[in-house]
C-alpha positions as CSV (number, residue, x, y, z in Angstrom):
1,X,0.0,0.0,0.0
2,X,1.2,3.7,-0.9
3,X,0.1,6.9,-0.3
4,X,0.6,9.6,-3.0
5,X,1.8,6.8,-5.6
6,X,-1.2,6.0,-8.3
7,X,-0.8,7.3,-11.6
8,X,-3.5,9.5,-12.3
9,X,-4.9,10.8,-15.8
10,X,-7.2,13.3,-15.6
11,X,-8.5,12.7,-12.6
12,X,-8.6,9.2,-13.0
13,X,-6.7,6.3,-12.0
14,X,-4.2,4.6,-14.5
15,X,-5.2,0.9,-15.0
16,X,-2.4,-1.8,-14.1
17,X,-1.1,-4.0,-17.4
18,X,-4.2,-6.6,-17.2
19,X,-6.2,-4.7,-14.9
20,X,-10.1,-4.3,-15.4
21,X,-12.6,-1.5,-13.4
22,X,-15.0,-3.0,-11.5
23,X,-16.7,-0.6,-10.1
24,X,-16.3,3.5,-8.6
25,X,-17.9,5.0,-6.1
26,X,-18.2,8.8,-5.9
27,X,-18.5,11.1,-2.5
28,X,-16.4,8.2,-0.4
29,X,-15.1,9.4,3.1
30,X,-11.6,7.9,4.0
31,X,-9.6,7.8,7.1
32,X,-6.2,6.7,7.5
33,X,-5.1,6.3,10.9
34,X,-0.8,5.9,10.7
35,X,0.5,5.1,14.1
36,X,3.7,6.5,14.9
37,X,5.0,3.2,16.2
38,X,4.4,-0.9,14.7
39,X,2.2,-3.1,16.6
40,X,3.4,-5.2,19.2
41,X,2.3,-8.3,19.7
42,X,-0.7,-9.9,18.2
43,X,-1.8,-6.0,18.4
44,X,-3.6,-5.1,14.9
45,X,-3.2,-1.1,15.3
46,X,0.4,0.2,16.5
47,X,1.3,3.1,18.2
48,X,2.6,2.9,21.5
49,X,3.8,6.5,22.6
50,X,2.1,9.4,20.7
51,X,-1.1,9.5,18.8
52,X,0.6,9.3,15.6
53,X,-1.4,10.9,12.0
54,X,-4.8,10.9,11.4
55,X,-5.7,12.0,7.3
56,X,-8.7,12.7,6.2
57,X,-9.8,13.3,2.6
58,X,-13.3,12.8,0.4
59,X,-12.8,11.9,-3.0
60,X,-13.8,8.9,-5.4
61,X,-13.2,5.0,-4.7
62,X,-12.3,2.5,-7.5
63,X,-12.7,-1.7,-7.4
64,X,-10.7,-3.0,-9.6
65,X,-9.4,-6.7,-10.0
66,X,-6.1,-5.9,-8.7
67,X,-6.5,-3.5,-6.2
68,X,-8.5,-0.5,-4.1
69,X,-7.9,2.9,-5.5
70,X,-8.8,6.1,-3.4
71,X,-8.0,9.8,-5.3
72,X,-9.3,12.2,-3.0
73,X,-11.7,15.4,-4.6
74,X,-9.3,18.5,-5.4
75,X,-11.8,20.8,-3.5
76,X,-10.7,18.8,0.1
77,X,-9.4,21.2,2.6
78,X,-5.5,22.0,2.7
79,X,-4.5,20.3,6.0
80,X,-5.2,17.0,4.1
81,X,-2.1,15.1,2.7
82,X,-4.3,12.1,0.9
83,X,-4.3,12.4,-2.9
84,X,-4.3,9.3,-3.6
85,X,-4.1,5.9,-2.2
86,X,-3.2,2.2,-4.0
87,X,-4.0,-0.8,-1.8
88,X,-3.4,-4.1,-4.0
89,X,-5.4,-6.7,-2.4
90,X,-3.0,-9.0,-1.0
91,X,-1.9,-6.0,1.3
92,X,-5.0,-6.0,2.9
93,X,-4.3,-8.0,5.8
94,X,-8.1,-7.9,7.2
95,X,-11.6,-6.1,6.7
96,X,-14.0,-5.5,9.2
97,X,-17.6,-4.0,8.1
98,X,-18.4,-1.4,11.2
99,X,-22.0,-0.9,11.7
100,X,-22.4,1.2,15.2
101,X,-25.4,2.4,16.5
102,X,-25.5,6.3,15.7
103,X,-23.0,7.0,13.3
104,X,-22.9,5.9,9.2
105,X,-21.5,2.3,8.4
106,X,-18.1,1.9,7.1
107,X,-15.4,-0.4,6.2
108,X,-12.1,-0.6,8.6
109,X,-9.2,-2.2,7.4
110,X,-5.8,-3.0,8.3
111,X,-3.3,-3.0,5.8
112,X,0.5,-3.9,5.1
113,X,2.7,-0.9,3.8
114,X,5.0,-1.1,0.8
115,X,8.4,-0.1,2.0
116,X,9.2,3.7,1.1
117,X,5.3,4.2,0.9
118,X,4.6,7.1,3.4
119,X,2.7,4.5,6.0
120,X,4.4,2.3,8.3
121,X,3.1,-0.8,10.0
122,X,-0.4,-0.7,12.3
123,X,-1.9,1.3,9.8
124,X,-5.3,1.3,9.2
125,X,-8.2,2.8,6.6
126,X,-11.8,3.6,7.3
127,X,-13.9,3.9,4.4
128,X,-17.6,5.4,4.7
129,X,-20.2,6.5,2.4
130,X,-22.2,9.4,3.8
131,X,-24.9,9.4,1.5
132,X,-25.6,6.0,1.3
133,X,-25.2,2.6,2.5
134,X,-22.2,0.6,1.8
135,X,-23.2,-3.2,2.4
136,X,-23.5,-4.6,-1.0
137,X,-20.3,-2.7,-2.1
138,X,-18.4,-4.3,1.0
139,X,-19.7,-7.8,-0.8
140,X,-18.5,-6.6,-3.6
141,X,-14.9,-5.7,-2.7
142,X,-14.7,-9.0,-0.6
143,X,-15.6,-11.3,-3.4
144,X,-13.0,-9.4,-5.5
145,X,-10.3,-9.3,-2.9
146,X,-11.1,-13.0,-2.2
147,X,-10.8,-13.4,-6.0
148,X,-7.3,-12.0,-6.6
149,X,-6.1,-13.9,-3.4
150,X,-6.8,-17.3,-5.1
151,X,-5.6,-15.6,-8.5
152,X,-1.8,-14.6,-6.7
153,X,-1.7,-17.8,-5.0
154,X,-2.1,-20.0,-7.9
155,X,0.4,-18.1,-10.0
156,X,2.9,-18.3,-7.2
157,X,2.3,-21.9,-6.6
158,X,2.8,-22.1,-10.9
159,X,1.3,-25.3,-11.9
160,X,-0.6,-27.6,-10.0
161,X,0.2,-30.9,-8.7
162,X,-0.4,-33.8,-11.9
163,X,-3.1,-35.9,-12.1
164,X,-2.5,-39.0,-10.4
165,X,-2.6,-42.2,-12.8
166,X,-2.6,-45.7,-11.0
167,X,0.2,-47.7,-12.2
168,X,-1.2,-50.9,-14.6
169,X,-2.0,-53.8,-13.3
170,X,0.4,-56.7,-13.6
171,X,0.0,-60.5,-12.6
172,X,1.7,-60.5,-9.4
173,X,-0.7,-57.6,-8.0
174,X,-3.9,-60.0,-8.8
175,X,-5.6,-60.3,-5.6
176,X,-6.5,-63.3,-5.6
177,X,-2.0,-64.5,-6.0
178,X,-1.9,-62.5,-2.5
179,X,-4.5,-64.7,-0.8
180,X,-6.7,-62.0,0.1
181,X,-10.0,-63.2,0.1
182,X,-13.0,-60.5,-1.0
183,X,-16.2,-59.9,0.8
184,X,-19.1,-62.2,-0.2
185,X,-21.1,-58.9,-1.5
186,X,-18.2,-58.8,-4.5
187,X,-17.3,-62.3,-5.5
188,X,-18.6,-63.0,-8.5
């Protein structure tokens, strides 16, 4: 994951060699939370002495089959420091679909940084949609995400295991040579 690092065209985000859109989602709300220290332990957020950075940004969400992409609006206040965001899927290291009582749904996830990325370990996004709900696009990013998984895994495994053939049969292998009598159900 990096922040500040897609390629943009216009506005838009440039597509990965083999990458397809899925979908976009305008008017999307993120949060990244980096801590100013890793996680210890089995810990999911870091930080450990200060509070760390907060970032917040609005802006326009992209599914595609290779990653999320965030590219925040240009009319977002100045203190933010979100453009953009790239967040292939096997960096996502878990999602969690938040639905509190008296605030909008969103999305948190905790995520892996690419070295040299501007985040460091711990970190973690929220995603919200304040105009609407979010539920079926959380289905849809986890059917991708589990889709590209299996995609990644299978290419780094290369070519799976070969079809298993029995070996002939030869005359010594005859059961009955051995002495190994069959059920009754069988003889025949």
């Amino acid at each position: 994951m990096a922040l500040n690092w897609t390629m943009l065209e216009r506005g838009t985000p440039v597509p990965l060699p083999d990458e397809r859109m899925i979908s976009t989602e305008p008017k999307v709300e993120i949060v990244v939370k980096i801590p100013d220290a890793p996680p210890q332990g089995g810990a999911t957020a870091g930080g450990s002495g200060g509070a760390g950075r907060t970032l917040r940004a609005l802006g326009t969400a992209w599914l595609s089959d290779q990653r999320f992409i965030f590219v925040a609006s240009p009319d977002n206040p100045p203190p933010t420091s979100i453009q953009s965001l790239s967040l292939p899927y096997h960096l996502v290291l878990s999602t969690k679909f938040e639905q509190p009582f008296f605030s909008a749904n969103y999305l948190n996830m905790a995520i892996y940084p690419t070295p040299d990325g501007g985040l460091t370990a711990g970190t973690m996004v929220e995603l919200r949609f304040p105009d609407r709900g979010m539920f079926s696009w959380v289905e849809l990013l986890t059917r991708t995400r589990e889709q590209a998984l299996i995609k990644r895994r299978d290419e780094q495994l290369g070519d799976p295991l070969p079809l298993y053939v029995p070996p002939p049969p030869s005359e010594t292998s005859r059961t009955e040579d051995a002495g190994v009598e069959r059920p009754p159900a069988y003889d025949g």
